[in-house]
Steps between C-alpha positions, in 0.01 A plus 500: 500500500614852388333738669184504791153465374241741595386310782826452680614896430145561658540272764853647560354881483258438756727352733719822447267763557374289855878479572529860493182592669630281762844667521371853455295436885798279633709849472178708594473299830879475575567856417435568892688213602808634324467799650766683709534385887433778796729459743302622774599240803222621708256381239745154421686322655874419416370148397221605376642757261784250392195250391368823353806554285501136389171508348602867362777315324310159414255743360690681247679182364137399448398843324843459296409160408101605377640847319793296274210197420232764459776651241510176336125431430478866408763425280312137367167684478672761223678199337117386454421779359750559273486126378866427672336296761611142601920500324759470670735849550844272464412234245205636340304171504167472610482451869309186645088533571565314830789727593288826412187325661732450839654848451327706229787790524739286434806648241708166422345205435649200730855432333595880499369516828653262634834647360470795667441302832797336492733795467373676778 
């Protein structure tokens, strides 16, 4: 198979638009979690505002996390549009249904992928 039929692409589109609804109100909610720390110890403790820091921190790698993959389907949604959707940025084949069903803003199909894995 060359390309994605209609039904898959549609399939795949729909799955990409939830996937960013979803992210867009995972950073809406955590936006306040992120959020800078008072360090007012009458209000917290010194335990309590290290915990508080740790979930600052666990927080933003979380919002960093959501922002680059919201990037990505952003990014996958355009490819859509501009027929571009569903190749491969290294080796220009077409990338796997079941890899884009499993990760739908996926860039490199499994091989090239799995390249890149391996040098890091």
């Amino acid at each position: 198979m060359d390309v994605l039929d209609k039904q898959q692409m549609r399939s795949l589109q729909d799955q990409l638009l939830r996937l960013q609804t979803e992210l867009n109100e995972q950073l809406d909610i955590s936006e306040q979690a992120a959020s800078v720390v008072t360090l007012d110890q009458t209000a917290v403790g010194r335990l309590s505002r290290m915990d508080a820091m740790q979930q600052q921190s666990m927080a933003k790698s979380t919002r960093e996390k959501a922002s680059i993959t919201l990037k990505r389907v952003q990014a996958a949604l355009l490819a859509i549009s501009d027929n571009d959707y569903g190749y491969c940025r290294k080796c220009d084949e077409l990338i796997a249904f079941k890899r884009l069903q499993a990760q739908p803003e996926a860039q490199l199909c499994i091989h090239c992928q799995h390249k890149v894995d391996s040098q890091q």
